[in-house]
N, C-alpha and C positions, 0 to 999 in steps of 0.2 A: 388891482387894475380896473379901469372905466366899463362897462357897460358899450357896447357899439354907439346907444341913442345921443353917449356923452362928449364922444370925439367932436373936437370942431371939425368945422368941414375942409377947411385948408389941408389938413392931414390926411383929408382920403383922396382917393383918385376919380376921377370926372366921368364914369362911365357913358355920360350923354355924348361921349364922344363914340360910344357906339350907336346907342339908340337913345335919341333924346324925350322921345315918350314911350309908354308902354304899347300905344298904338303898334309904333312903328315894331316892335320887338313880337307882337303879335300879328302883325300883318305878315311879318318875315316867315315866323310859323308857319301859314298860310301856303306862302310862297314857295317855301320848300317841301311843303307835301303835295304842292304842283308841278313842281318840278320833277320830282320822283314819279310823280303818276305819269307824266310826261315820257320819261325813260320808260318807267315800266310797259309804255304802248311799243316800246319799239323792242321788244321781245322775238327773238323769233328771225330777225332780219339784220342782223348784225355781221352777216356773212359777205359783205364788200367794205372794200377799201372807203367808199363815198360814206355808207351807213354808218360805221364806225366809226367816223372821224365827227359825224354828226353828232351821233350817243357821249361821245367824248366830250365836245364842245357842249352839249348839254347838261353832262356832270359838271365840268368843269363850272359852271353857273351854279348848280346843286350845292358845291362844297364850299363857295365862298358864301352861300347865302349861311349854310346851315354849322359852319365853323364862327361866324356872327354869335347866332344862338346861343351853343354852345358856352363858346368866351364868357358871355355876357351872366347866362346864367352860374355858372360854374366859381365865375370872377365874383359876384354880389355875395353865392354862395363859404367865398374859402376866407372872410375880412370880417362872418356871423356865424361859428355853427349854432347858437341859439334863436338864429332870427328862422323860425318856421316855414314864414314864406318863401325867402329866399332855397330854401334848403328845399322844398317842394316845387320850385320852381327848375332847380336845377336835374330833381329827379324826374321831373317832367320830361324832361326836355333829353334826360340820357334817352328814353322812353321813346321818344318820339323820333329822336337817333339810330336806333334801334330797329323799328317798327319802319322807316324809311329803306335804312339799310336792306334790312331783309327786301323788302322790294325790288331795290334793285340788284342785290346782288348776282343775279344771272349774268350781269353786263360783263363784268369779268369771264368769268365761265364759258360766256358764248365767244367771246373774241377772243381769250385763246386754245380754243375748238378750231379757231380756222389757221389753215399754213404759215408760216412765218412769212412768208415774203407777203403775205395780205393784208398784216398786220404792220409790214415796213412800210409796204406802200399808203397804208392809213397815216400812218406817223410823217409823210411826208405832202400830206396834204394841208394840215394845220402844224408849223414845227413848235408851238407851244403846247403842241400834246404828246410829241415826241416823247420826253423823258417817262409819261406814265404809261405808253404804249409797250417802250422799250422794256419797261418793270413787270413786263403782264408776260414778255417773253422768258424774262429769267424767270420769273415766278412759275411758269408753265407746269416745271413739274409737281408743284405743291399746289395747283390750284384744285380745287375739291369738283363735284359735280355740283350743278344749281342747288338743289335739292338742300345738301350740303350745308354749302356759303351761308343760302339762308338761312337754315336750323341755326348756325352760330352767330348770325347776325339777331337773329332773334334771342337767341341769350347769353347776347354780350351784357346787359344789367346786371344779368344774374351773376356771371360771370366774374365780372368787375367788384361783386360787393366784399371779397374779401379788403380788398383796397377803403371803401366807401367806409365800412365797421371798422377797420384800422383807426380811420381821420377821427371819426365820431368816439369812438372809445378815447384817442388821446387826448380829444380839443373840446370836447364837453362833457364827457362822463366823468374822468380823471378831476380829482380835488384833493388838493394837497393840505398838511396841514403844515402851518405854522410855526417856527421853529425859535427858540435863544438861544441866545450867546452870551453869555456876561451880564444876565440880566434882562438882555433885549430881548423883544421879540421882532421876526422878522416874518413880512409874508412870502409864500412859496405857490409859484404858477411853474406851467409849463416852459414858456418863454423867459419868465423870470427867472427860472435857470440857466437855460441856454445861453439867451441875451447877457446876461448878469452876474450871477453868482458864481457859475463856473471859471469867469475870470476876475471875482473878484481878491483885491490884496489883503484883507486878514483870513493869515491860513484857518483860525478857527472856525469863522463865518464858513468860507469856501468850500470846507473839506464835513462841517456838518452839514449845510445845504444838500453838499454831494450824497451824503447819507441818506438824509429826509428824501430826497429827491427818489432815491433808490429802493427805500423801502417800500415805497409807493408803488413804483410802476412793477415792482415785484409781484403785486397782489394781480396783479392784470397779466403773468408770463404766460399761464397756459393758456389766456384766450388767445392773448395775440400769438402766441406760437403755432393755435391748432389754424387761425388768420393766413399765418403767413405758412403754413404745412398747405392750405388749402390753395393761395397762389400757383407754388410750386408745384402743385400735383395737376392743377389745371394748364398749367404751360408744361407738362409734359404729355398730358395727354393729348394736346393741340398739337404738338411735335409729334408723335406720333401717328395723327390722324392725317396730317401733311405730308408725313413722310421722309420727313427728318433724320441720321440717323439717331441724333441724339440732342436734350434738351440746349445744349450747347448752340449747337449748329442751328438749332430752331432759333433762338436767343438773338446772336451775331449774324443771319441772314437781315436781315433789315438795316444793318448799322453798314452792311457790306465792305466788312472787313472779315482777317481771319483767324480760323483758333491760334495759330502763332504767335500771330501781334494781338491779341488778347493773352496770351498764357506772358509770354512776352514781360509787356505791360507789369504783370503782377510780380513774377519771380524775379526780373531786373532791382524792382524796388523792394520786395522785400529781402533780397541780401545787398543791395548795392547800396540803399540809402540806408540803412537800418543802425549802420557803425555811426552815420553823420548825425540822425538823429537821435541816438544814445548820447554821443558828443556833449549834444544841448540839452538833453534833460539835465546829464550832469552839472554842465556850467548852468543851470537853472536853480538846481538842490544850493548849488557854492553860493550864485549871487546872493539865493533869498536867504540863504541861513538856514536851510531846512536838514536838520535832522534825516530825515529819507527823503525822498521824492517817489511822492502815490500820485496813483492814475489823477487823484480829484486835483494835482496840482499844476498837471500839464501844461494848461491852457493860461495859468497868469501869466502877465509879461515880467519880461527880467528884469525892468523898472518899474513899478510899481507904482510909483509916485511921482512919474512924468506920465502922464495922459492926456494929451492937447484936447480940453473942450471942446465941442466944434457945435455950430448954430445951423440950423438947416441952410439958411443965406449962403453962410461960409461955406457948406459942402459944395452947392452949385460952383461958387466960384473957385476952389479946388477942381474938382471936374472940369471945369472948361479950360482952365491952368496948368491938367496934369494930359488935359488930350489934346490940346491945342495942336500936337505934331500930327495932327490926324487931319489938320486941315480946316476951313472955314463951314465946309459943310455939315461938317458932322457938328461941329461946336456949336452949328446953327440947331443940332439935333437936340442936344444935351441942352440948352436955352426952351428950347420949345416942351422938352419933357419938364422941367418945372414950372416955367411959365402955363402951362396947360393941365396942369397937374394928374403925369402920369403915374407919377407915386401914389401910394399909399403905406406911410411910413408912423398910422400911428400906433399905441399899442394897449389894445381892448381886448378883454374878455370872449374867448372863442374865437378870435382870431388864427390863420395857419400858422405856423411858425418856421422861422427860416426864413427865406427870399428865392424869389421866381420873376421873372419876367414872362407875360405873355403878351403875343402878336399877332391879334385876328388880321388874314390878307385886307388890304385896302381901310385899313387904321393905323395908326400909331401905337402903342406899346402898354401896357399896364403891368408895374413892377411893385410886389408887395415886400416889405421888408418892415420891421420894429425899431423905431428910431431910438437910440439911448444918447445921444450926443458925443460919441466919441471919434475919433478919427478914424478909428477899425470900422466904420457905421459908413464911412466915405469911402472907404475901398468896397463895402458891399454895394453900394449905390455907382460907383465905378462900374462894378462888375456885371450889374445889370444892365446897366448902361451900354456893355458890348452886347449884349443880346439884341438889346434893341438897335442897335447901330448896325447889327448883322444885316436882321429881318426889316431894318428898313429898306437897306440896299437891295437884298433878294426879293424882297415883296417888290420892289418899284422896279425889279430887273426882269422878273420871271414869271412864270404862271405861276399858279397854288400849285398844280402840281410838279412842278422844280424850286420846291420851298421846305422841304420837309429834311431837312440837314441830318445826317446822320448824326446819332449821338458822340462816336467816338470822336470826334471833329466838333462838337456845336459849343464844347468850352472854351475855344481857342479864344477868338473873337473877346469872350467875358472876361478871362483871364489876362489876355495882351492887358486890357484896360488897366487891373491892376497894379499890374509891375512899370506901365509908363508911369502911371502917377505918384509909387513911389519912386523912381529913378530921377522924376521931377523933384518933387521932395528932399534926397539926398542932394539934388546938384544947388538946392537955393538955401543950404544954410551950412556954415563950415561948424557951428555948434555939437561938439564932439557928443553930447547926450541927446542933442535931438537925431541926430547920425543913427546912433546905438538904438534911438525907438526904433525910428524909419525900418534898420535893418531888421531888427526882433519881429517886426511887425511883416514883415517878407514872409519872414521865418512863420512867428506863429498865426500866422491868419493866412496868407495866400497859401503859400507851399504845406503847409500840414493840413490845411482844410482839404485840399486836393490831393496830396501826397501823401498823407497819411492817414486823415480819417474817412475818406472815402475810401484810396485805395485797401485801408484794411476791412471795410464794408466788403469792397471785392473781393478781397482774399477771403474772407468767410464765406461769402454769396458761392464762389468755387466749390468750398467745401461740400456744402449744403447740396449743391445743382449733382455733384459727387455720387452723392446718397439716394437723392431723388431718383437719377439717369439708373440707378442698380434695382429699383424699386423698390426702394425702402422711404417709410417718413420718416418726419423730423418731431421730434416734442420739448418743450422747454429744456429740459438737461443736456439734450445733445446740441442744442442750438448755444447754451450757454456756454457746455464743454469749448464746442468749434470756437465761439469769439473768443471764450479765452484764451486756449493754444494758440488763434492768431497771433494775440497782443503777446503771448509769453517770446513768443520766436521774432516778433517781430523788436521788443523793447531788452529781452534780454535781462539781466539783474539791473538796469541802468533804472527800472520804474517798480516802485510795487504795485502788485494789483489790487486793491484794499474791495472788499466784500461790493460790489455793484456796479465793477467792469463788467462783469461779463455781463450785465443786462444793457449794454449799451448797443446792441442789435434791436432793442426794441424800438429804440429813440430814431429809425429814420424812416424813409415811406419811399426810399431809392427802391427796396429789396421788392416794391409793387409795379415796376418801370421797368422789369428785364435784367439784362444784365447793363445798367446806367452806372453804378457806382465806380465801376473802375474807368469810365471815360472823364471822368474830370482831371483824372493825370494824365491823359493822353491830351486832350486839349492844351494841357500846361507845359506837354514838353514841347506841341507844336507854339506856341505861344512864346516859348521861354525862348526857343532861339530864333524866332520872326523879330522879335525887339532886338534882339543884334545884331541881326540885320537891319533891322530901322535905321539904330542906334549907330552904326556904321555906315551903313549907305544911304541914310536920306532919305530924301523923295522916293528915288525911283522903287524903294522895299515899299514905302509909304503904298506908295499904286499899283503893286504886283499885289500888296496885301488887298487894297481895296476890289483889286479885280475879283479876288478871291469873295468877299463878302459879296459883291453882285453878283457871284454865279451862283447861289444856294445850293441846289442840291446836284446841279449839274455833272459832276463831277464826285466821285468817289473819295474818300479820304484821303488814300495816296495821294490822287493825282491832286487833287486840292492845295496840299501840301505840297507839293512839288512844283505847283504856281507858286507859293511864298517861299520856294529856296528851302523846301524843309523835306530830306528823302526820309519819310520814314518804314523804310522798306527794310531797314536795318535798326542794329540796335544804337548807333552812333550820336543821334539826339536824345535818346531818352540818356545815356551813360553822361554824356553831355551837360544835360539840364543835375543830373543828382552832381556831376561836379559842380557845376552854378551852385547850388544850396549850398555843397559843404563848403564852398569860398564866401559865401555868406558867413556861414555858422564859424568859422578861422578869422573872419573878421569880427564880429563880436567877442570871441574868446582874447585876442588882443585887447580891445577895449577894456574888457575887465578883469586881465590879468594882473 
């Protein structure tokens, strides 16, 4: 793979659409350590309705200058971890995050010091500061003394670096070697796995990659285990200094949901779905010919030698063909993200890996992703696409602070994208093998990316938070133990687990984001049955949905859902959505019976 310096530039994304000089990106620094001082004068007198709503309106400038920054730096940082500057630039700036924060952090502390009705009355003097006011009352009881807030505001860097030495051990320390087959030799990157070899069609290739790939990240378990021991121990001790009663509850208090429909979530799919996806490894092992079917063979598809090329041209106009039901607006959205180039789709050396979408308030969107030209490469670019399409709505509906979506809800939006555009797909061609991709392609990229390899991230992440809540750590064996009794209970004899499954907890950077892993199925079951509603009702689902993306954070998850027609107050959508797959995975087994 290329060097960063080698990429053309049509491949990266345009960040002057944050800041088009360095001036301007320095002057904002500036700006936001004035603003903070600014707060920090109003110390001490935060005790009216009128003060308060001022301090407020003053943050509320603070956050969009200083979430600018951040983006900006963070964004140059995660596309180089060998470019120095950038990487010092973003440490700077956590720094200066940090160093601000502490600052103000009183502002919290003092305002919910005073009675609740002082603090209604504040929220009803500006009602775009409502929703953060109203968060300071629930938060009440876990808010710390000033003293406190700031001690932790002051080492949140330090804090964060199990996260930071995670990225940098896997995206630039990490070098793999080189591997044959038949002769060949092949190179072997981080992403070139991922991207790549994991779903490539000669099982030889595929399944030694998997090995090399394995050996490798092996030599790295007990750093990154005592890494991610160190998260865990830190989010408990945070939970307890809160007052919490348990790292759980510290976890799912922000997503503002509950341990139900989290425990929910996991135990549904892993007995409900678990028969369906046994199903399809099996018809997987039959289509390819395979002797067994091991972990390394999961991910090919069950055609092999049907892979629609696709040209970066071609994606856009897929995208704008697979959302069109979404209306003229949005399409205008999805035009102006390539036209302006909010992608960054190419694939260099130190690069992150995976795909993200980010959306500083009062910008457009910047999505990283690794382009390989295939059509799975277009449903990631979809899928980003709902991100941005969210937080365009919320940003241009709400303040910054009614923008902050809870996680178990923010995959909806991404995933709907998905499944319209292959639904589009299916309806434009009666070609019984491109049917059979389309569908595989439901199967193994949306719903197992979500449904199964994050959801079994969660079901580990449980385990783990398990041990932690008892106070016990965790070290490379028991981390490995727990992933692989997941995958054992979860796959059953339908998969073997060949020697470097169970290192497949090292492979993501979810388990540094709380409990995130298991909301990308929850997203997908509110997603999976919004589309049929669409899909059924038209418009009017079309604009209850939309209402939903302009309210961001407005609104709790439930209730969110329950704007789009989706109670997930029970378990009837999610039981729902695992029928959806296995009428999928019944449809394939036809085809290639």
């Amino acid at each position: 793979m290329v060097m960063r310096k080698d990429v053309p530039v049509e491949e990266t994304w345009d960040l002057s659409l944050i800041y088009k000089t360095k001036e301007e990106y320095e002057n904002d620094r500036k700006r936001a350590e004035k603003l903070a001082e600014e707060i920090a004068g109003m110390k001490g007198s935060l005790n009216t309705p009128s003060n308060i709503s001022k301090a407020v309106d003053k943050y509320q400038e603070y956050l969009e200058v200083i979430t600018l920054i951040i983006n900006y730096s963070d964004l140059r940082a995660s596309v180089d971890y060998y470019d120095g500057e950038a990487q010092n630039n973003a440490s700077y700036d956590r720094m200066l995050l940090s160093k601000l924060e502490g600052m103000i952090a009183f502002m919290k502390v003092e305002i919910a010091a005073n009675d609740e009705s002082v603090i209604l009355e504040a929220s009803k003097i500006n009602g775009r500061n409502r929703g953060y006011l109203l968060d300071i009352i629930r938060e009440k009881p876990h808010t710390l003394s000033d003293k406190e807030e700031k001690l932790l505001s002051k080492l949140s860097p330090v804090l964060d670096t199990p996260y930071q030495v995670y990225n940098m051990t896997k995206l630039a320390d990490m070098v793999f070697p080189s591997f044959q087959v038949d002769g060949k030799e092949y190179p072997m990157g981080y992403s070139l796995f991922e991207d790549d070899y994991q779903y490539h069609k000669d099982t030889k290739i595929r399944r030694k990659a998997f090995n090399v790939f394995s050996e490798e990240i092996k030599k790295y378990e007990n750093t990154t285990a005592a890494l991610y021991n160190a998260q865990c121990q830190k989010e408990k001790i945070e939970s307890e200094i809160k007052g919490f009663s348990s790292v759980f509850d510290y976890l799912l208090f922000p997503q503002k949901v509950t341990k139900d429909m989290y425990d929910r979530q996991i135990d549904l799919i892993m007995k409900e779905l678990a028969p369906h996806m046994r199903r399809y490894a099996k018809l997987k092992k039959k289509v390819l010919g395979l002797e067994e079917m091991t972990y390394a063979d999961l991910l090919v598809p069950l055609d092999s030698d049907f892979s629609p090329s696709v040209t970066w041209k071609e994606c856009e106009e897929y995208a704008l063909e697979g959302l069109s039901i979404m209306g003229q607006d949005y399409k205008n959205m999805v035009h102006e993200a390539f036209e302006k180039r909010w992608f960054d789709y190419a694939r260099n050396q130190g690069k992150s890996t995976g795909g993200f979408c980010a959306s500083p308030y009062g910008k457009g969107s910047f999505i990283l992703l690794s382009w390989n030209g295939r059509m799975s490469d277009v449903f990631t670019a979809v899928h980003e696409l709902g991100h941005a399409g969210h937080f365009r709505a919320a940003n241009s509906n709400q303040s910054i602070y009614d923008t902050d979506v809870s996680s178990y809800f923010v995959e909806a939006p991404s995933t709907i994208n998905e499944l319209l555009l292959a639904h589009t797909l299916l309806k434009k061609s009666s070609d019984l093998r491109f049917k059979a991709w389309v569908l595989d392609n439901i199967i193994n990229n949306t719903y197992y990316h979500n449904f199964v390899t994050h959801l079994l991230e969660g079901a580990y992440q449980r385990e783990v938070y398990k041990l932690i809540d008892k106070g016990e750590s965790v070290q490379a064996d028991t981390l490995n133990s727990i992933y692989k009794g997941v995958l054992e209970a979860f796959w059953g004899d339908a998969v073997t687990l060949t020697d470097g499954a169970e290192h497949t907890w090292m492979r993501q950077p979810h388990y540094y984001m709380g409990l995130y892993s298991y909301t990308y199925s929850a997203g997908l079951t509110i997603a999976t049955e919004v589309v049929k509603r669409i899909e059924s009702e038209g418009e009017k689902a079309v604009e209850d949905w939309k209402r939903v993306l302009a309210s961001g954070s407005l609104y709790t998850p439930k209730e969110a859902a329950m704007m789009a027609g989706v109670d997930i107050s029970t378990s009837k959508p999610l039981l729902s959505t695992i029928e959806t797959i296995g009428g999928y995975i019944s449809q394939l087994e036809s085809i290639f019976a």
